[in-house]
Backbone atoms as SQL, in Angstrom:
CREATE TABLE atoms (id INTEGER PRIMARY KEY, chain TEXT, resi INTEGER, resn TEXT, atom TEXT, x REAL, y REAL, z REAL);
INSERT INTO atoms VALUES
  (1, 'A', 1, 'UNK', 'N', -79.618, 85.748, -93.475),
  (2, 'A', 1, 'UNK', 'CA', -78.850, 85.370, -94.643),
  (3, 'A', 1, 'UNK', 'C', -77.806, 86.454, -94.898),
  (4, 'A', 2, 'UNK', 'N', -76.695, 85.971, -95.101),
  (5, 'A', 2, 'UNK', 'CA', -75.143, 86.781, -95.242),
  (6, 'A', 2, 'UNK', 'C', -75.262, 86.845, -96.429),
  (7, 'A', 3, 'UNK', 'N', -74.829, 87.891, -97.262),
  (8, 'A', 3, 'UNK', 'CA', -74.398, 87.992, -98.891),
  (9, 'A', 3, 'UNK', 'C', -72.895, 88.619, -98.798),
  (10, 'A', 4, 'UNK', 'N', -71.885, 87.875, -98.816),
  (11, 'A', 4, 'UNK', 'CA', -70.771, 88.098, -98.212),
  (12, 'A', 4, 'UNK', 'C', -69.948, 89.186, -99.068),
  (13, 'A', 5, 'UNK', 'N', -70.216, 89.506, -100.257),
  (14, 'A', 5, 'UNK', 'CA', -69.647, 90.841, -101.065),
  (15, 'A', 5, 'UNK', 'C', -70.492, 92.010, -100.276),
  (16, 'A', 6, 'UNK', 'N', -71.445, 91.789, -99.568),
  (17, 'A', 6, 'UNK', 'CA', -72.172, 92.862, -98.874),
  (18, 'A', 6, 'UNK', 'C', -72.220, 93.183, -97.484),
  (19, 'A', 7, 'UNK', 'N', -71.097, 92.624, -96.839),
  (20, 'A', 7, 'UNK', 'CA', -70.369, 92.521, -95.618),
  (21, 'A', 7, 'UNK', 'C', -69.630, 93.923, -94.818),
  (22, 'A', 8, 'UNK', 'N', -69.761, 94.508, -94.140),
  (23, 'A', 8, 'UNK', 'CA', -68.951, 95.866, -93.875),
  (24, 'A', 8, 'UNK', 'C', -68.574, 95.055, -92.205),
  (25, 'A', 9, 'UNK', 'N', -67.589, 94.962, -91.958),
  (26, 'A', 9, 'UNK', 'CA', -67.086, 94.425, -90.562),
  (27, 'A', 9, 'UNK', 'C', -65.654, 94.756, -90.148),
  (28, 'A', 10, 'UNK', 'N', -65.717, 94.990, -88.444),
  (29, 'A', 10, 'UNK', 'CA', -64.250, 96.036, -87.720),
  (30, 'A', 10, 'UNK', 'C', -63.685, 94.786, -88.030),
  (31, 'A', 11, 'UNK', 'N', -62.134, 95.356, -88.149),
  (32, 'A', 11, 'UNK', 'CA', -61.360, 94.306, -88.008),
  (33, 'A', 11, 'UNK', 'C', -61.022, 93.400, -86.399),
  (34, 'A', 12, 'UNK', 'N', -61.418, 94.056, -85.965),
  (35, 'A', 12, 'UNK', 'CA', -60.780, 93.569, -84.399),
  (36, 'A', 12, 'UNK', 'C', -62.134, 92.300, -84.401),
  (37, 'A', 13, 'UNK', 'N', -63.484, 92.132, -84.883),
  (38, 'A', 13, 'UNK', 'CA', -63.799, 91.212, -84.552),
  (39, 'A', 13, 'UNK', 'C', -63.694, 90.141, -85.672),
  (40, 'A', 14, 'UNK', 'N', -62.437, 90.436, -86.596),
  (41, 'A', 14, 'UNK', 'CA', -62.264, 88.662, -87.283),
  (42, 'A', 14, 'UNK', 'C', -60.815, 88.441, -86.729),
  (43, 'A', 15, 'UNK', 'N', -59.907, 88.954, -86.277),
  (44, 'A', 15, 'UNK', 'CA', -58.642, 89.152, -85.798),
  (45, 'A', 15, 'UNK', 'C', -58.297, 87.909, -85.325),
  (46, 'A', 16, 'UNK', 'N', -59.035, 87.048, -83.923),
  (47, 'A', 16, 'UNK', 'CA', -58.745, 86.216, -83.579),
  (48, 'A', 16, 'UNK', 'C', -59.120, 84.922, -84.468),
  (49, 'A', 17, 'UNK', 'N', -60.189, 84.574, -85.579),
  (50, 'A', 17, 'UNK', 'CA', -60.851, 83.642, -86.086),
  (51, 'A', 17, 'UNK', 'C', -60.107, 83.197, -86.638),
  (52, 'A', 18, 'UNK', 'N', -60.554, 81.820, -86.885),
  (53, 'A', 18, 'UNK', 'CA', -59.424, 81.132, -87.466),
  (54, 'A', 18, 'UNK', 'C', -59.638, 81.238, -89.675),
  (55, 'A', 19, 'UNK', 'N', -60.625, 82.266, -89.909),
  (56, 'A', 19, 'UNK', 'CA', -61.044, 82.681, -91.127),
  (57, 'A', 19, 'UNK', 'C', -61.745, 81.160, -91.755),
  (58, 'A', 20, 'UNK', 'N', -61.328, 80.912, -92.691),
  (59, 'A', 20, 'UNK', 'CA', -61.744, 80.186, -93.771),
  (60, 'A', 20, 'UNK', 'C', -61.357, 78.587, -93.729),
  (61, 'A', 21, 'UNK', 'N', -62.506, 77.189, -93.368),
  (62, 'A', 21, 'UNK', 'CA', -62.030, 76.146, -93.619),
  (63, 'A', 21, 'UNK', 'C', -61.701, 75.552, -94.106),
  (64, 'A', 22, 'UNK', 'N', -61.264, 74.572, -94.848),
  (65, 'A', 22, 'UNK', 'CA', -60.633, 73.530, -96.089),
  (66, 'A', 22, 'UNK', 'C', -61.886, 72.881, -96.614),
  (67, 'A', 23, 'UNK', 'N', -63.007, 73.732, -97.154),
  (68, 'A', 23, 'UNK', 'CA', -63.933, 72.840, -97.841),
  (69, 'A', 23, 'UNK', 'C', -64.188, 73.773, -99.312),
  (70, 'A', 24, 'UNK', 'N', -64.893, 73.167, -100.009),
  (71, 'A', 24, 'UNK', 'CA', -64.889, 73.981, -101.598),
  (72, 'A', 24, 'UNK', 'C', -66.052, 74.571, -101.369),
  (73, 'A', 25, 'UNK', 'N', -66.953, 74.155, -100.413),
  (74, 'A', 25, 'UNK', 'CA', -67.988, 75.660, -100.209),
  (75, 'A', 25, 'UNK', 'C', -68.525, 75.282, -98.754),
  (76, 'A', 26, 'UNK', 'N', -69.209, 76.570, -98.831),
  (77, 'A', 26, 'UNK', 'CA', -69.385, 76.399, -96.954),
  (78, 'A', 26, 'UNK', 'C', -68.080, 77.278, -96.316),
  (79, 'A', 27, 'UNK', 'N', -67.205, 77.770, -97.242),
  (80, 'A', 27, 'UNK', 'CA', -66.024, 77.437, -96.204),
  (81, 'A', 27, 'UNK', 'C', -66.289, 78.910, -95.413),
  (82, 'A', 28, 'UNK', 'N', -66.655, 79.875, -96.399),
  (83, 'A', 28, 'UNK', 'CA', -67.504, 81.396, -95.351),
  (84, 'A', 28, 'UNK', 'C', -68.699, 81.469, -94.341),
  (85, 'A', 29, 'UNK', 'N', -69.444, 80.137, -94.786),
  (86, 'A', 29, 'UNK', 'CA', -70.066, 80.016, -93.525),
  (87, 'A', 29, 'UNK', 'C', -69.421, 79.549, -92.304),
  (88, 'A', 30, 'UNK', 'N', -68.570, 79.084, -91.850),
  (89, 'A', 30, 'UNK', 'CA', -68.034, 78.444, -91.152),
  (90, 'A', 30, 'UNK', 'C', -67.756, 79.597, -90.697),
  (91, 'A', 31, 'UNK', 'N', -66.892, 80.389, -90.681),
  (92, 'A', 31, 'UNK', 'CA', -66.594, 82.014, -90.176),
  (93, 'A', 31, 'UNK', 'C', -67.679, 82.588, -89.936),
  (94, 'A', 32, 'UNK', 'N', -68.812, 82.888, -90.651),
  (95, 'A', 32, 'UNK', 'CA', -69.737, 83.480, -90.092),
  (96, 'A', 32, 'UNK', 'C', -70.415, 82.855, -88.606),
  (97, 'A', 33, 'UNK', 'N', -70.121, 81.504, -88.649),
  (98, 'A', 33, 'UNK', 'CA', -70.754, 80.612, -87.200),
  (99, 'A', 33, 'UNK', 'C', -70.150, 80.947, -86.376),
  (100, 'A', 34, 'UNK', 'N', -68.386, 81.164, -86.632),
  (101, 'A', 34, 'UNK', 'CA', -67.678, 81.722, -85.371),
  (102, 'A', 34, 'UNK', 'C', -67.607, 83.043, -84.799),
  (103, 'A', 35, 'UNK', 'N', -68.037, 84.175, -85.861),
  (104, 'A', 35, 'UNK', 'CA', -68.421, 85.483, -85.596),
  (105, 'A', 35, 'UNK', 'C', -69.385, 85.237, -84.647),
  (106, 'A', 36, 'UNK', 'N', -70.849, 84.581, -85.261),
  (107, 'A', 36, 'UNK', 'CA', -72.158, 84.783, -84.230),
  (108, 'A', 36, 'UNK', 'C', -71.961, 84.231, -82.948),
  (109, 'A', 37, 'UNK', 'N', -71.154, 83.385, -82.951),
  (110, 'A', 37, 'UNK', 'CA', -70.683, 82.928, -81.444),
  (111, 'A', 37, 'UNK', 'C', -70.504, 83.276, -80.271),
  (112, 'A', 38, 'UNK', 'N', -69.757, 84.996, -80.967),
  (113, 'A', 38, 'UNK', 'CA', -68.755, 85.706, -80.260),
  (114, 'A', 38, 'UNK', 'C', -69.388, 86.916, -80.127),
  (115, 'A', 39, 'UNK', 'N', -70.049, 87.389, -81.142),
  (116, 'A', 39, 'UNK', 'CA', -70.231, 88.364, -81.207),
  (117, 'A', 39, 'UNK', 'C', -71.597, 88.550, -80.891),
  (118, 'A', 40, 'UNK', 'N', -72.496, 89.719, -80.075),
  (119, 'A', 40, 'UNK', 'CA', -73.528, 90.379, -79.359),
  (120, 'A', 40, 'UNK', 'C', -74.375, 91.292, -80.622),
  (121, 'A', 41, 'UNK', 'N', -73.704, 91.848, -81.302),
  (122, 'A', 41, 'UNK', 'CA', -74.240, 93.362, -82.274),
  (123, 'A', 41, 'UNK', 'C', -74.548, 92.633, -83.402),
  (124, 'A', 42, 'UNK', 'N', -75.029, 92.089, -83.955),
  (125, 'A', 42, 'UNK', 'CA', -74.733, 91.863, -85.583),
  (126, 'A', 42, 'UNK', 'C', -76.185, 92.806, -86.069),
  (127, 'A', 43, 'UNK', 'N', -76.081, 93.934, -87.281),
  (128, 'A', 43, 'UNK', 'CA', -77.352, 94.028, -87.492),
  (129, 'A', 43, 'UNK', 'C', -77.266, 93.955, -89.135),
  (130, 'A', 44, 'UNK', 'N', -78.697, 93.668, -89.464),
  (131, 'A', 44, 'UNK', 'CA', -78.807, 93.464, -91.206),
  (132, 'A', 44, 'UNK', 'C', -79.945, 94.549, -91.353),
  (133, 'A', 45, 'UNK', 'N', -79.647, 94.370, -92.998),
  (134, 'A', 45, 'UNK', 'CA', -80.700, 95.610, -93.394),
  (135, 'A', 45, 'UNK', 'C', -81.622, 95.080, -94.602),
  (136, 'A', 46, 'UNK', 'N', -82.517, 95.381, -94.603),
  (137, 'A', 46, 'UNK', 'CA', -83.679, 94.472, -95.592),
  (138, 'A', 46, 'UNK', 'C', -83.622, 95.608, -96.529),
  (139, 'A', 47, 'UNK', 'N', -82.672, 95.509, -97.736),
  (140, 'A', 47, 'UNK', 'CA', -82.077, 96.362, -98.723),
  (141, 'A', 47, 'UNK', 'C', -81.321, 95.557, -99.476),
  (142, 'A', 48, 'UNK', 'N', -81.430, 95.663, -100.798),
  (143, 'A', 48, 'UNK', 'CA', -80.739, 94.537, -101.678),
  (144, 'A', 48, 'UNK', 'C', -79.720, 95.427, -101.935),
  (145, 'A', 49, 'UNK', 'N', -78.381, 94.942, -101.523),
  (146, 'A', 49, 'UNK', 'CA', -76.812, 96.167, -102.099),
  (147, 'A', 49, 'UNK', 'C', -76.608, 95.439, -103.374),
  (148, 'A', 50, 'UNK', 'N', -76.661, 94.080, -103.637),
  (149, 'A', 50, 'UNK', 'CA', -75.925, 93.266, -104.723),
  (150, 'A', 50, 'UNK', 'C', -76.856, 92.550, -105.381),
  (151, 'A', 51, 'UNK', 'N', -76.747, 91.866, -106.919),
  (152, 'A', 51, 'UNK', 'CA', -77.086, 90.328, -107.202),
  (153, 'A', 51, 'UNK', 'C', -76.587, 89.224, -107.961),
  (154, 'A', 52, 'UNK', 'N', -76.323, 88.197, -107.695),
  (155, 'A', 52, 'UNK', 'CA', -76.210, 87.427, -108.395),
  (156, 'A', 52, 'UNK', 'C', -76.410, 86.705, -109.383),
  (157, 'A', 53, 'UNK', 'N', -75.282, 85.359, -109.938),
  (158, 'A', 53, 'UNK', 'CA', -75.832, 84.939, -111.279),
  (159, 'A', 53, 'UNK', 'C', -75.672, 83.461, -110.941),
  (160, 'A', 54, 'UNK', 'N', -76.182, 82.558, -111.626),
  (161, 'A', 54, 'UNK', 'CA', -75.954, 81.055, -111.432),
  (162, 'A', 54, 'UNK', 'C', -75.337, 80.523, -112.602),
  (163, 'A', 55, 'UNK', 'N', -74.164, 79.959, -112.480),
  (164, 'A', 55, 'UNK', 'CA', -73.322, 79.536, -113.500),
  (165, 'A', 55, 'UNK', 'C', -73.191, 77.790, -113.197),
  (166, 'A', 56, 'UNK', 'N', -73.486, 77.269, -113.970),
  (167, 'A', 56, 'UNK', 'CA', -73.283, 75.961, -114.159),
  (168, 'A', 56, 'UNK', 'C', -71.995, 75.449, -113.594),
  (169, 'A', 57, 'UNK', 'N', -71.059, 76.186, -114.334),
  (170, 'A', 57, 'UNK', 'CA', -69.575, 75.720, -113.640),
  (171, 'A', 57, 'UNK', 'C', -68.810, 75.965, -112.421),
  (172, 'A', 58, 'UNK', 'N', -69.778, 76.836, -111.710),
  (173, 'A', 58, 'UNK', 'CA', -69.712, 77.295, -110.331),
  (174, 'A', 58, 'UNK', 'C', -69.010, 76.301, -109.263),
  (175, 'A', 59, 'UNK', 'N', -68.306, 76.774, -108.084),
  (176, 'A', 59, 'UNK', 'CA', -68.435, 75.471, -107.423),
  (177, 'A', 59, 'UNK', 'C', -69.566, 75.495, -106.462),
  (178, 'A', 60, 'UNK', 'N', -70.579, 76.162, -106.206),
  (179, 'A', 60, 'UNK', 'CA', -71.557, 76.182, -105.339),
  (180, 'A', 60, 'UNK', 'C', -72.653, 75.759, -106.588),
  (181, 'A', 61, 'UNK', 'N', -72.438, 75.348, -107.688),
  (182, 'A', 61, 'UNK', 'CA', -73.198, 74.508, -108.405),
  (183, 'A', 61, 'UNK', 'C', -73.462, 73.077, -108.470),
  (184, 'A', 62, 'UNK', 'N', -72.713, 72.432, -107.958),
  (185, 'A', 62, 'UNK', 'CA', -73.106, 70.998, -107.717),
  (186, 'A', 62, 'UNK', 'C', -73.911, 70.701, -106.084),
  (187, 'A', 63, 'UNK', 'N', -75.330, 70.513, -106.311),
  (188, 'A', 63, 'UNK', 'CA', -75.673, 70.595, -104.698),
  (189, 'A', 63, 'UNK', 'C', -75.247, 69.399, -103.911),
  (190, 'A', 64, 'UNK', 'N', -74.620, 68.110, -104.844),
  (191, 'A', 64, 'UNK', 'CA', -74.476, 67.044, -103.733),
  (192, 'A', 64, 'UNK', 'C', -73.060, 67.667, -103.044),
  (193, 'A', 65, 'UNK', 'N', -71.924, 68.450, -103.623),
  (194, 'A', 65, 'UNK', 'CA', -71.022, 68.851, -103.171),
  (195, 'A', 65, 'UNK', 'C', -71.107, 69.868, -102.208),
  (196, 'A', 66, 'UNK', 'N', -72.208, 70.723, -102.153),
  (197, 'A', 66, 'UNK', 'CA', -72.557, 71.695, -101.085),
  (198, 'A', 66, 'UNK', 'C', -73.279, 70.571, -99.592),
  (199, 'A', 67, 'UNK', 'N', -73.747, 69.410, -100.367),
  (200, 'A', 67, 'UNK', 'CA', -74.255, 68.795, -99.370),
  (201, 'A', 67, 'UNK', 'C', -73.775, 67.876, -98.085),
  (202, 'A', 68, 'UNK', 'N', -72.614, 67.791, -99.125),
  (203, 'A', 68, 'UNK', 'CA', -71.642, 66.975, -98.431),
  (204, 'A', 68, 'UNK', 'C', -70.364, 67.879, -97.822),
  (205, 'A', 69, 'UNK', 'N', -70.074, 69.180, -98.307),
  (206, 'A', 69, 'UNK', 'CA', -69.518, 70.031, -97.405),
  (207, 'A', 69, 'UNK', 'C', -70.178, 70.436, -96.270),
  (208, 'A', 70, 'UNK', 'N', -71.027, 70.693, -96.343),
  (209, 'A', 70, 'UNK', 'CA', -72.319, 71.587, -95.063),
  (210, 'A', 70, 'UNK', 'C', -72.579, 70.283, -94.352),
  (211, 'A', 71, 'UNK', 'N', -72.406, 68.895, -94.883),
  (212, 'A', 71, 'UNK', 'CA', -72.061, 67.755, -93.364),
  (213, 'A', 71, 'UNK', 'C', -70.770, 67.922, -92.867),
  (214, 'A', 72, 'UNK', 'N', -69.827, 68.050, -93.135),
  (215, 'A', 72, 'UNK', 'CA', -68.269, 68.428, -93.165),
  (216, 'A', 72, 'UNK', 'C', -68.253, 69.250, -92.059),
  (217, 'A', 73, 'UNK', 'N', -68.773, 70.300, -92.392),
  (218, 'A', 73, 'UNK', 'CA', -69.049, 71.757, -91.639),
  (219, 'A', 73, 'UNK', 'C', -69.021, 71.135, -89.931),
  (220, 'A', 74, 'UNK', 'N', -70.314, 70.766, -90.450),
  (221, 'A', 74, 'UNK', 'CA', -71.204, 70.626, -88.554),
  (222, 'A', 74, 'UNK', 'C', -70.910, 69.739, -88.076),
  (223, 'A', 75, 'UNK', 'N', -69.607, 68.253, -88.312),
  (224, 'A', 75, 'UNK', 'CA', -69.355, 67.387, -88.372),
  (225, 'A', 75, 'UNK', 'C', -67.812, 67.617, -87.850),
  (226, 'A', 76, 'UNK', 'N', -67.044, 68.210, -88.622),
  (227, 'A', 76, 'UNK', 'CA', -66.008, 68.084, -88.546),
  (228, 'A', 76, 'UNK', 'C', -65.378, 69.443, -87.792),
  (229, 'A', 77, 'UNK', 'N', -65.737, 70.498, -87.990),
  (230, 'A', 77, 'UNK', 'CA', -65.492, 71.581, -87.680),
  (231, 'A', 77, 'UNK', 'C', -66.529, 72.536, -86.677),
  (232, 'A', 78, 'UNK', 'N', -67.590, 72.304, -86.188),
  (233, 'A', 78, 'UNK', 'CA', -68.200, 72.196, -85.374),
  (234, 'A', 78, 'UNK', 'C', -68.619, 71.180, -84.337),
  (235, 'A', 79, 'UNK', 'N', -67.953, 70.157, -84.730),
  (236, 'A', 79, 'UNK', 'CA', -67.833, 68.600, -83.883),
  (237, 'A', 79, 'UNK', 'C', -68.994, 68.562, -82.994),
  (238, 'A', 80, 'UNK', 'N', -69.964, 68.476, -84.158),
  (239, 'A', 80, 'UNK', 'CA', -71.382, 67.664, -84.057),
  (240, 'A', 80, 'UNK', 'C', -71.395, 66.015, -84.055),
  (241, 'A', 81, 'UNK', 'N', -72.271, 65.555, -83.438),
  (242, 'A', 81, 'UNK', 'CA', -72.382, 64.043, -83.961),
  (243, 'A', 81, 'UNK', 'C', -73.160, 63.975, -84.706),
  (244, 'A', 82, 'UNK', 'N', -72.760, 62.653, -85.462),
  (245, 'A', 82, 'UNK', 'CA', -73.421, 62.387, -86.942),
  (246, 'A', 82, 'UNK', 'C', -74.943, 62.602, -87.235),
  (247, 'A', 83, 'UNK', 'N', -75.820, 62.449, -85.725),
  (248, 'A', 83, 'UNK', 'CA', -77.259, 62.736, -85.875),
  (249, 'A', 83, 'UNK', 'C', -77.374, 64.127, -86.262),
  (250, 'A', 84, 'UNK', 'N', -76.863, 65.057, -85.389),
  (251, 'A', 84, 'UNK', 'CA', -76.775, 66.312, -85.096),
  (252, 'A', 84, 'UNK', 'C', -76.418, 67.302, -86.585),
  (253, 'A', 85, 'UNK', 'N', -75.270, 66.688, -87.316),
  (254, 'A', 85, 'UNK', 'CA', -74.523, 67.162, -88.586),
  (255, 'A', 85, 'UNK', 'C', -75.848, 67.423, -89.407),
  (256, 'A', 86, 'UNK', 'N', -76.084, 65.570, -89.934),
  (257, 'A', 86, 'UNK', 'CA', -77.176, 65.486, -90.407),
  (258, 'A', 86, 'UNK', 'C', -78.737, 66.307, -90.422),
  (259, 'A', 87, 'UNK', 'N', -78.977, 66.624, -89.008),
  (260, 'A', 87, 'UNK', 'CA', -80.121, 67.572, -88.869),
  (261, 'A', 87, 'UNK', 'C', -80.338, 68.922, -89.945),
  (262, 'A', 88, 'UNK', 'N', -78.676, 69.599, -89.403),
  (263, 'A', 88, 'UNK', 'CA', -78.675, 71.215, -89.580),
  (264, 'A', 88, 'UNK', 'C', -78.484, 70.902, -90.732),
  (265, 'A', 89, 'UNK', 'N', -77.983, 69.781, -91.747),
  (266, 'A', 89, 'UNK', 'CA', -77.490, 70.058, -92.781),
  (267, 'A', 89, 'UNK', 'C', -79.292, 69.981, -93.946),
  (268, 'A', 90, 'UNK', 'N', -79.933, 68.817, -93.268),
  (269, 'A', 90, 'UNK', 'CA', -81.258, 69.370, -93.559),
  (270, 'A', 90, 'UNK', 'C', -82.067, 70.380, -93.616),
  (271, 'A', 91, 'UNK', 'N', -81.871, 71.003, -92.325),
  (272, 'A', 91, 'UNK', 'CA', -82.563, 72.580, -92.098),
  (273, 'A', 91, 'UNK', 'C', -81.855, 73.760, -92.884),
  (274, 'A', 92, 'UNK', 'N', -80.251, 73.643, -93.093),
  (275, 'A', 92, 'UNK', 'CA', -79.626, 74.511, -93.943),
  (276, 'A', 92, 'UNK', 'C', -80.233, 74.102, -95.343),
  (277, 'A', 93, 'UNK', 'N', -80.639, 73.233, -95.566),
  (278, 'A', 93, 'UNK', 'CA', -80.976, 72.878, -97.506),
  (279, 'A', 93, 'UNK', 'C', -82.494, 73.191, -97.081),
  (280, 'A', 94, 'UNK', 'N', -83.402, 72.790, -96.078),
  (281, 'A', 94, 'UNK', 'CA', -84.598, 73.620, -95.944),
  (282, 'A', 94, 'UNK', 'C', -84.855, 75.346, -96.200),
  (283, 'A', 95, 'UNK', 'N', -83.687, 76.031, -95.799),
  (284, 'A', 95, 'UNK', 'CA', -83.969, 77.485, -95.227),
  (285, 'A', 95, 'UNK', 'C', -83.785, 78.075, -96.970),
  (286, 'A', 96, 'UNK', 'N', -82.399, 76.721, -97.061),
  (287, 'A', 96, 'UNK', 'CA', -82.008, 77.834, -98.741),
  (288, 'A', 96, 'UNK', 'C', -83.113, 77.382, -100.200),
  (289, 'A', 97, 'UNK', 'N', -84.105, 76.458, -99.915),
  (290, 'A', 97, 'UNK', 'CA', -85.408, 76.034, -100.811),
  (291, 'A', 97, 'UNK', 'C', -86.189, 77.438, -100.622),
  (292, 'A', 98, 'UNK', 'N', -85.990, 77.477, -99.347),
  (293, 'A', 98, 'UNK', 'CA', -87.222, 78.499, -98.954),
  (294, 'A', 98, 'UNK', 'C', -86.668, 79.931, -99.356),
  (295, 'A', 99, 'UNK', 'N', -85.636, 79.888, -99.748),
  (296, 'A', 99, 'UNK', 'CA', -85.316, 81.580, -100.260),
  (297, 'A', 99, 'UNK', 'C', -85.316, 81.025, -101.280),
  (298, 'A', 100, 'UNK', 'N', -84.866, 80.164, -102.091),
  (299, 'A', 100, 'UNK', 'CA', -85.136, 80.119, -103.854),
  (300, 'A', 100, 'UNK', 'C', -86.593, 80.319, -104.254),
  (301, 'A', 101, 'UNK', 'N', -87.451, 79.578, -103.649),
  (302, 'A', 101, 'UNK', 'CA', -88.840, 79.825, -103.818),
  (303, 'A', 101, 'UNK', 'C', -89.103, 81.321, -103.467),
  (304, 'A', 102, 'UNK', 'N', -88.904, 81.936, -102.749),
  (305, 'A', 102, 'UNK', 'CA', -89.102, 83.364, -102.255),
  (306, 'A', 102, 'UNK', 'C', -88.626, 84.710, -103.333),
  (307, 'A', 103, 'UNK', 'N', -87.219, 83.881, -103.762),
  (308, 'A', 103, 'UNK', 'CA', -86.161, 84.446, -105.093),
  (309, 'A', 103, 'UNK', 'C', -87.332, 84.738, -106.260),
  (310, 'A', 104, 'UNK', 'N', -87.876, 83.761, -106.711),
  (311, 'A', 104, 'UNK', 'CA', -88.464, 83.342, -107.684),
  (312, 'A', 104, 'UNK', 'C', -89.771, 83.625, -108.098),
  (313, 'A', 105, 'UNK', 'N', -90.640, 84.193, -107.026),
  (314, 'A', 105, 'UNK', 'CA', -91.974, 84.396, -106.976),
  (315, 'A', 105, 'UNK', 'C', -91.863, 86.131, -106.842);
């Protein structure tokens, strides 16, 4: 899991990416898929640098809109087929239950 205000990265490996897609969320994951693609080194650190708040008016507050971007994603911009979209977009709303529950306890 990326917490993207908690990001330290060379420039030479976003240089070529095409950065940020045309969706209202998701659109930093999409960059992060093309980093891991490419890139061999990535390391994380099990250390909280930041935290967050949940705001109602958010745009990562409406989940049918995250739901229907994150098909977008693997669909349109990863040119998945529709079975395929559908899967990850399950397992992505699986992984992020499983850190809210984890958040929370």
């Amino acid at each position: 899991d990326i917490g993207l205000s908690t990001v330290i990265i060379k420039t030479k490996i976003i240089k070529n990416k095409n950065y940020f897609c045309k969706l209202k969320t998701k659109e930093d994951y999409q960059l992060w898929l093309q980093i891991v693609k490419t890139e061999k080194n990535l390391i994380g650190m099990k250390k909280c640098l930041t935290s967050w708040r949940s705001l109602k008016v958010s745009l990562s507050s409406s989940i049918l809109q995250r739901l229907i971007d994150a098909y977008r994603l693997f669909n349109r911009y990863e040119k998945y087929n529709t079975f395929t979209s559908l899967f990850y977009v399950i397992r992505l709303s699986y992984y992020a239950f499983l850190k809210k529950i984890r958040i929370y306890n």
